[in-house]
C-alpha positions as CSV (number, residue, x, y, z in Angstrom):
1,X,-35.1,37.1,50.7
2,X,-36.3,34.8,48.0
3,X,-34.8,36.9,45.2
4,X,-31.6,37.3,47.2
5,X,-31.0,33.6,46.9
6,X,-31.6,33.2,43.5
7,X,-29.3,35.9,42.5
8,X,-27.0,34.7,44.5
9,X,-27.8,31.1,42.9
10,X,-27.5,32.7,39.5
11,X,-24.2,33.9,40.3
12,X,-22.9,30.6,42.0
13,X,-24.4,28.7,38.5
14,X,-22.8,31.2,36.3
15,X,-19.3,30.5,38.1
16,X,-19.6,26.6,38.5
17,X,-20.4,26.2,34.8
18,X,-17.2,29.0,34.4
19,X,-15.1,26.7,36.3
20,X,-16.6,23.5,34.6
21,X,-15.4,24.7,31.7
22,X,-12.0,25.4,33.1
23,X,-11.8,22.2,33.9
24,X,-13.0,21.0,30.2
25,X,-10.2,23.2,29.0
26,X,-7.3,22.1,31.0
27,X,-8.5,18.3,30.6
28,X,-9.3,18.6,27.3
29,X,-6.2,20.1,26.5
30,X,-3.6,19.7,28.5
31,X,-4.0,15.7,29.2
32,X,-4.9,14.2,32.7
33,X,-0.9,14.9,33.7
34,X,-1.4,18.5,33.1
35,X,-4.4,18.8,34.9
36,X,-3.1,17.2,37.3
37,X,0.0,19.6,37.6
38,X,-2.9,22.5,37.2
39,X,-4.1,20.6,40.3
40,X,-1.7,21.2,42.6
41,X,-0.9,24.5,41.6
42,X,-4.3,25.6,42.7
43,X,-4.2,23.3,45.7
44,X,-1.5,24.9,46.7
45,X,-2.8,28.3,46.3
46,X,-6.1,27.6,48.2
47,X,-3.8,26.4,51.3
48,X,-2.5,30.0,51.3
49,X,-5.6,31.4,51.0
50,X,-7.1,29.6,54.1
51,X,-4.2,30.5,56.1
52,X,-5.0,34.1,55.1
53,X,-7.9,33.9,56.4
54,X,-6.8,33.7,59.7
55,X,-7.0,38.1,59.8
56,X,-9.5,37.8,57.2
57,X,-12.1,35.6,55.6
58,X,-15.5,35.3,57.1
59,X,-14.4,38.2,60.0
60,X,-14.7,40.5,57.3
61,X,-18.0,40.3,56.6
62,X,-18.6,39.6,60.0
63,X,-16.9,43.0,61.2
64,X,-17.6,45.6,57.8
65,X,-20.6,46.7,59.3
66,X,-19.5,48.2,62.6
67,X,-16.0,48.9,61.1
68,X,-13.5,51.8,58.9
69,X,-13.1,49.2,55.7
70,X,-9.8,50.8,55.8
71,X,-8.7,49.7,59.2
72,X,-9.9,46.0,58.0
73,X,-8.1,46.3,54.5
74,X,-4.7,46.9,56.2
75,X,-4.1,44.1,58.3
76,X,-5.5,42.1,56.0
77,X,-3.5,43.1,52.8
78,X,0.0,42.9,55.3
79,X,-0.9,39.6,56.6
80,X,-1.8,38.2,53.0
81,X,1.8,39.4,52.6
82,X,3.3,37.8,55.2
83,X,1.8,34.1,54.3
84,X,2.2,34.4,50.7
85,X,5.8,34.8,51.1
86,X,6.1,32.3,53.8
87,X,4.0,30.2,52.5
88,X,5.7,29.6,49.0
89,X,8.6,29.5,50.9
90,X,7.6,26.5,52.9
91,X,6.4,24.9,50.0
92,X,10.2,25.0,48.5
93,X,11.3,23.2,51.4
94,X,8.6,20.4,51.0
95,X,8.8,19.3,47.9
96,X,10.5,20.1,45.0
97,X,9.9,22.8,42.8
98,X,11.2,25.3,40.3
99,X,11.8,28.7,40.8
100,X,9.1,29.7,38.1
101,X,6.3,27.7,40.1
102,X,7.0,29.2,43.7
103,X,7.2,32.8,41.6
104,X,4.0,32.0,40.1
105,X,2.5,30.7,43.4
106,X,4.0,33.8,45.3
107,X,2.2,36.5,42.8
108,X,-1.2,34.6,42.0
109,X,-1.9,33.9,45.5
110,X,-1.4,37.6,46.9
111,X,-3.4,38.4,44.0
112,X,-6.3,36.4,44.8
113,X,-6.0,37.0,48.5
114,X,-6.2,40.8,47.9
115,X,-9.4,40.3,45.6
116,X,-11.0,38.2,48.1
117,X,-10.4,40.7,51.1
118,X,-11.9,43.0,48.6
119,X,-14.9,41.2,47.7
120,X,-15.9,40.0,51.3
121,X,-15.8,43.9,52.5
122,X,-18.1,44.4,49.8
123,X,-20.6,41.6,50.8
124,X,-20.4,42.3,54.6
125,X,-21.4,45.8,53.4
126,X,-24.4,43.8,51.4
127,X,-23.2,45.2,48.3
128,X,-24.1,42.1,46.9
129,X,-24.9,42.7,43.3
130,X,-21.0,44.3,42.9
131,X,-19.7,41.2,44.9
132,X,-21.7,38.9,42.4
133,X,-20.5,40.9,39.1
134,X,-16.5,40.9,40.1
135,X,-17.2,37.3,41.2
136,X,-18.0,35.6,37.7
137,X,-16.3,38.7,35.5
138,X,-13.5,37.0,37.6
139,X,-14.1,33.4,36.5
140,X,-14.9,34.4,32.6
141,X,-12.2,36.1,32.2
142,X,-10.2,32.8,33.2
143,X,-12.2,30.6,31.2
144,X,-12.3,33.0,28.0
145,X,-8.9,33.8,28.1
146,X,-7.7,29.8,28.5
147,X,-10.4,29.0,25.4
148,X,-8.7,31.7,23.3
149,X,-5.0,30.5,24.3
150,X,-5.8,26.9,23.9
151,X,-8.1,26.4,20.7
152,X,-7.1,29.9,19.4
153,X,-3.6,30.0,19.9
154,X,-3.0,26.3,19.9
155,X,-0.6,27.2,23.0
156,X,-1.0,24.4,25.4
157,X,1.2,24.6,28.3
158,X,0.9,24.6,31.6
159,X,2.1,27.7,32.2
160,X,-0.9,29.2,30.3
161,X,-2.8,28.8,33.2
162,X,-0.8,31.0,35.3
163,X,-0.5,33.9,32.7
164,X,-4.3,34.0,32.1
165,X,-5.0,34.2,36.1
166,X,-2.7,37.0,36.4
167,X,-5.6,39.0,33.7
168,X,-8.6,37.1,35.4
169,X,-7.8,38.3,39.4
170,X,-6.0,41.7,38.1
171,X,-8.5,43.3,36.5
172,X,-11.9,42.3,39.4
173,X,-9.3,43.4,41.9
174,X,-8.7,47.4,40.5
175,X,-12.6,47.2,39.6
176,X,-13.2,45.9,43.1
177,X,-11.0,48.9,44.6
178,X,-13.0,51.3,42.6
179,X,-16.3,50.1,44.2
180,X,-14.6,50.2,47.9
181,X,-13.4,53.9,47.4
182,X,-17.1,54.8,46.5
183,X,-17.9,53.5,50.2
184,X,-18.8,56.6,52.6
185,X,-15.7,55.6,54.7
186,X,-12.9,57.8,54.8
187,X,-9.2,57.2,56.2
188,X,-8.7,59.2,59.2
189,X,-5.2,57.7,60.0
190,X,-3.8,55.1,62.2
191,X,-5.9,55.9,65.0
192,X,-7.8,52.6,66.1
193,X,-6.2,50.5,63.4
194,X,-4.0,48.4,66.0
195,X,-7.7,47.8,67.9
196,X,-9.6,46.8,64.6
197,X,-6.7,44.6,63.2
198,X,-6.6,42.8,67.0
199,X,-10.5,42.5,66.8
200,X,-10.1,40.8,64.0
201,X,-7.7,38.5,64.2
202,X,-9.4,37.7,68.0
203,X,-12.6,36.7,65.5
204,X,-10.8,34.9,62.6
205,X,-8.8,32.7,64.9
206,X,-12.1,30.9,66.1
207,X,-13.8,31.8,62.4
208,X,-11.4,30.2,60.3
209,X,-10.1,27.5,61.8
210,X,-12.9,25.3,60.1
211,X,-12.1,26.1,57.2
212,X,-8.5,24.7,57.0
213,X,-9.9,21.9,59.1
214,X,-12.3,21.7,56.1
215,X,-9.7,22.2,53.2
216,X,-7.5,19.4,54.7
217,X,-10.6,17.3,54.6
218,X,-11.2,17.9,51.2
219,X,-7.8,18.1,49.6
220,X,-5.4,16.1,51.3
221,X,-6.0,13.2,49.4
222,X,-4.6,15.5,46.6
223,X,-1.3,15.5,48.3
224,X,-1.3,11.7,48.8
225,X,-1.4,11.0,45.4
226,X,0.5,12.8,43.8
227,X,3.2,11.5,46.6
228,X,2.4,7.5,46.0
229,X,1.0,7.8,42.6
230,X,1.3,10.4,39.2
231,X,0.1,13.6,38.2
232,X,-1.5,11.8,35.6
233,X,-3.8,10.1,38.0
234,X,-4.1,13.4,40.1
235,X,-5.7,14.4,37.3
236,X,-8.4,12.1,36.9
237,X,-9.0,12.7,40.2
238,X,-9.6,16.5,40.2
239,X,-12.2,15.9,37.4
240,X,-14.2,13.1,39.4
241,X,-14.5,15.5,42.1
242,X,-14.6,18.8,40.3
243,X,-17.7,17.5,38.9
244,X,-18.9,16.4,42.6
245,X,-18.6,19.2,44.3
246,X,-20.1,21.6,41.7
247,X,-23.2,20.8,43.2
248,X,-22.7,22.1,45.9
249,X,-23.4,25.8,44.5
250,X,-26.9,24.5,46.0
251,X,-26.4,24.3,49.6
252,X,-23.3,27.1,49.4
253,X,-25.9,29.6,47.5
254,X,-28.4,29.3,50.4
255,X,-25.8,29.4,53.1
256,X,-24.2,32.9,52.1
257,X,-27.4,34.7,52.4
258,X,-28.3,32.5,55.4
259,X,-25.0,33.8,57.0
260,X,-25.1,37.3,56.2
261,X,-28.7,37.8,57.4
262,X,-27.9,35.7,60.5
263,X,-25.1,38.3,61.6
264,X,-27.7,41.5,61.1
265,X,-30.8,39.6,62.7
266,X,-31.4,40.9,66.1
267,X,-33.2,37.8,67.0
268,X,-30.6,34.9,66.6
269,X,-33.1,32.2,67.3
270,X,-35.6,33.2,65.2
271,X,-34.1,31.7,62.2
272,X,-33.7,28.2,63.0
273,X,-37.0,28.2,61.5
274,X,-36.1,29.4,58.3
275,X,-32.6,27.3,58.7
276,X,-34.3,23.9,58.3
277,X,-36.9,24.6,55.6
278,X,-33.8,26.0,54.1
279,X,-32.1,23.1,54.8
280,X,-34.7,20.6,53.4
281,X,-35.0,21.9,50.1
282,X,-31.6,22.2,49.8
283,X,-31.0,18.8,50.8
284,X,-33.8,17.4,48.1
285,X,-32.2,19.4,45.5
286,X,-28.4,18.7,46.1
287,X,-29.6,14.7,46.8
288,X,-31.3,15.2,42.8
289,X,-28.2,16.4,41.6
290,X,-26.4,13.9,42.5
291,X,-28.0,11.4,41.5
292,X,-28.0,13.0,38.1
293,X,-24.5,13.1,37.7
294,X,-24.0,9.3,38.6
295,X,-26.3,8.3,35.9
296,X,-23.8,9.6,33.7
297,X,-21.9,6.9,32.2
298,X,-17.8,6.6,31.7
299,X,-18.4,7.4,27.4
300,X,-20.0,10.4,27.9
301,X,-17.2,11.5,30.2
302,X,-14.5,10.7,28.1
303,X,-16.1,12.1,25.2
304,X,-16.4,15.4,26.9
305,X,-12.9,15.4,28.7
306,X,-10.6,13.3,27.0
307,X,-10.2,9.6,26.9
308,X,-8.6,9.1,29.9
309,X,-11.2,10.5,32.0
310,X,-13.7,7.9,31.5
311,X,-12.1,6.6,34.7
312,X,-13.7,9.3,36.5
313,X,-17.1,7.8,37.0
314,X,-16.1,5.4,39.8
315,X,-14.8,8.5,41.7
316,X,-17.6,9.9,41.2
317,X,-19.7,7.1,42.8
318,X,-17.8,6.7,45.5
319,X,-17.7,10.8,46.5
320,X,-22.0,10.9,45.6
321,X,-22.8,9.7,49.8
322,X,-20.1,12.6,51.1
323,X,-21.5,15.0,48.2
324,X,-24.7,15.1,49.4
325,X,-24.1,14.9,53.5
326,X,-22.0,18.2,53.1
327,X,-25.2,19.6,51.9
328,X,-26.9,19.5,55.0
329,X,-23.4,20.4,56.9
330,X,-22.6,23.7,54.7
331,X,-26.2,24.6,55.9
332,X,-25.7,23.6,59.8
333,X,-22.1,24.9,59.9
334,X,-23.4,28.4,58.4
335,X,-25.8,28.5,61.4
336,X,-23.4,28.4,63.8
337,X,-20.7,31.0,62.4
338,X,-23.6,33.2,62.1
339,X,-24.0,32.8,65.6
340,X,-20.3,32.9,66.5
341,X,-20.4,29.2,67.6
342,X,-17.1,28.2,66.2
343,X,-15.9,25.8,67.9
344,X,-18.5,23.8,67.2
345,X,-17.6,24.1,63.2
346,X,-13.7,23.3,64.2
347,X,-14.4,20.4,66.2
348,X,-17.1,18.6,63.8
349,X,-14.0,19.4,60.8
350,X,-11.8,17.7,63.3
351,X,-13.7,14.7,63.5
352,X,-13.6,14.6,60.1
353,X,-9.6,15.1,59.7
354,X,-9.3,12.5,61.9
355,X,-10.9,10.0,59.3
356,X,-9.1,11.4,56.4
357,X,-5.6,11.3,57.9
358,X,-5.7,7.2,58.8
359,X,-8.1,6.3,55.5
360,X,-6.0,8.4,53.1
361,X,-2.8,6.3,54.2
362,X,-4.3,2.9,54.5
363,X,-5.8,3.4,51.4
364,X,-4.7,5.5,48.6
365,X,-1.5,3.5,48.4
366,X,-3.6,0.3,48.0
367,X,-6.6,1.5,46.1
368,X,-5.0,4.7,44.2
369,X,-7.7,7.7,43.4
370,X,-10.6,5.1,44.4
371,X,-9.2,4.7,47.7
372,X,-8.7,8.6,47.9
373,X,-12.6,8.9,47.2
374,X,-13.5,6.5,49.7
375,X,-11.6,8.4,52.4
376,X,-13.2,11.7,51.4
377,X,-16.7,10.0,51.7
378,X,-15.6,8.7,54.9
379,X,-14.5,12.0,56.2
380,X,-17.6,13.9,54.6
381,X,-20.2,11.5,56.6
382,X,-17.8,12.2,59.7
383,X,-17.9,15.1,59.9
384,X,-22.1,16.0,59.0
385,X,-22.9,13.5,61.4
386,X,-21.1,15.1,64.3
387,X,-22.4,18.5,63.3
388,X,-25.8,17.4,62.8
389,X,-25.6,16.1,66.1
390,X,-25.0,19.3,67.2
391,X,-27.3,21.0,65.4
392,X,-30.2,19.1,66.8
393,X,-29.0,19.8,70.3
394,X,-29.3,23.6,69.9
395,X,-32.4,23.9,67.6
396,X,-34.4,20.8,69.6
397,X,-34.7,19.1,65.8
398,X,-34.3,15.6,64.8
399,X,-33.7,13.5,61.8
400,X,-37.3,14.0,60.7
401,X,-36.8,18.0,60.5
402,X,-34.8,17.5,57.3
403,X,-37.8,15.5,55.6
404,X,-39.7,17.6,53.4
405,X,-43.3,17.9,54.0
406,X,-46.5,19.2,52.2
407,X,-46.0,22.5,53.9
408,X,-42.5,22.7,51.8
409,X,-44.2,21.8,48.7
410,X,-46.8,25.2,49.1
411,X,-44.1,27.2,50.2
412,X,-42.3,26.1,46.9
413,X,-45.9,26.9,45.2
414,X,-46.1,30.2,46.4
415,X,-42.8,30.8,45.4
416,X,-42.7,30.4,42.1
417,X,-46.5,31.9,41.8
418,X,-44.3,35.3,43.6
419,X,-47.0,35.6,46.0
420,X,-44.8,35.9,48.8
421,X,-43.0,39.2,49.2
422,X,-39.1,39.0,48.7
């Protein structure tokens, strides 16, 4: 199990120093008001995404083992469909955009929705090492291609960023279809499709709603400020916590195997052992990256980003409590979608949504970006608490559980001596 974490770890590394430097890129050069525009754009395409999720997501992985691929890829791929155009449709209606950016937002999401039906059949099929490649080829692409259009080319546009995604999601998702066709399943027709795709969108429902609980947790303060403030500031604050949250590759690295062995273990109960030492290291780890990345003072981010991203250091501060609570909640919440407990994952993100909506208004426009952090720390330690809560409730373990003790130190050992079989 041991190696399956670390390549997964490797792969989650690879892809948040990837997206680190597509951040650099954009920041560097595009300015903080076109990052900020770059943003949006992608906060607006992950909204899609979630809501595609909802015959999708998590239920694939969930369902690929007992299931034709085929009679999950159809629903699916027609449901993306249907939300991508709806979606970008809605979004014209909400605020005001161009033609070009609800075309742009139409195509890249259904693009990335399709690849990431794709890549969760693959991992639900524990075709792991496939779902790791296509993920970072996927993120290199995007990063090489933006290096080679901005310092190469010296075209810096915004709309760079949407020309290079269409090469970085087209070319995983035909490599991705190759690997699914290799699968031993065969189409035999629409017989049982109606059954699967009602299956599945009976799991998702329950599955997914967390997660754009979640999303509206961590992003709405997005949407706030570029309402009561300028893309310019949006921008800062999509570096502060673009930074933040790469950490948590730590806790989000242990939680996919976590899942994935959760929903083929006969013995559900079993791992709740294995879910707090899990849990312990990562929260000593994530807790030591954070604290890393506050020591970092405002000169060294501007001279990495730009000179107006210096300002980012004070988001960062105030995110760092949040940042490292959602390292213990990624872990808890993944124990209870592997058991099918959802509702305990949608009410702990509702507890959460219901600090973000009130702090977000009373304080962003007071407090701009800082009072955006605030109320995503607010909502962050929300949320954990209520699903810790929980947690200890069904596993019988406290506060004290999640302290590391000398018995985690010699597992560690034996670790890293490989005397423990993977």
């Amino acid at each position: 199990m041991i190696k399956r974490i670390l390549r997964n770890f490797a792969t989650r590394l690879a892809t948040a120093l990837l997206s680190f430097a597509i951040v650099w890129l954009t920041a560097r050069y595009l300015g903080a008001a076109g990052r900020g525009d770059v943003s949006l754009f992608v906060t607006d395409c992950a909204a899609l995404l979630l809501f595609i999720g909802l015959l999708g997501g998590s239920s694939l992985i969930y369902l690929a083992p007992g299931r034709s691929i085929w009679h999950l890829l159809v629903p699916a791929y027609a449901w993306a469909l249907v939300v991508c155009t709806g979606g970008t449709l809605l979004v014209g209606l909400l605020r005001d955009v161009s033609v070009s950016y609800a075309g742009h937002l139409w195509a890249l999401a259904l693009l990335q929705a399709f690849f990431s039906i794709n890549t969760s059949l693959l991992l639900g099929r524990q075709r792991e090492q496939a779902y790791n490649i296509l993920t970072v080829l996927q993120v290199l692409l995007l990063a090489g291609l933006l290096l080679l259009a901005f310092a190469g080319l010296q075209w810096r546009q915004v709309p760079v960023y949407y020309y290079a995604t269409y090469a970085a999601y087209g070319l995983p998702l035909l490599l991705s279809l190759a690997v699914l066709v290799r699968l031993p399943d065969r189409w035999q027709g629409g017989a049982g499709l109606g059954a699967t795709a009602r299956e599945l969108a009976q799991h998702s429902r329950g599955a997914h709603l967390s997660n754009i609980l979640a999303f509206a947790n961590y992003r709405l303060s997005y949407y706030f400020v570029a309402h009561y403030t300028d893309a310019h500031s949006l921008g800062v604050l999509s570096v502060g916590v673009a930074l933040a949250e790469a950490i948590w590759i730590i806790p989000r690295s242990t939680a996919l195997i976590q899942y994935v062995d959760l929903v083929h273990a006969a013995d559900k109960h079993a791992q709740i052992g294995p879910t707090l030492r899990i849990a312990r290291l990562t929260l000593v780890v994530t807790a030591g990256a954070v604290l890393v990345l506050c020591l970092l003072p405002a000169p060294v981010l501007a001279a990495v980003f730009g000179p107006e991203f210096g300002a980012a250091r004070p988001i960062i501060l105030r995110l760092a409590p949040g940042v490292v609570a959602i390292g213990v909640s990624v872990i808890c919440s993944t124990y209870f979608a592997g058991l099918g407990h959802y509702r305990v994952n949608n009410l702990a993100t509702t507890v959460g949504l219901l600090v973000t909506i009130p702090a977000c208004w009373l304080l962003v426009p007071r407090f701009g970006i800082g009072g955006a952090a605030v109320a995503t720390t607010l909502s962050y330690l929300a949320s954990t608490g209520y699903l810790f809560y929980q947690f200890r409730r069904a596993a019988g373990a406290g506060v004290r559980a999640l302290l590391p003790g000398t018995a985690d130190v010699r597992y560690v050992r034996e670790l890293l001596r490989n005397r423990r079989p993977a």
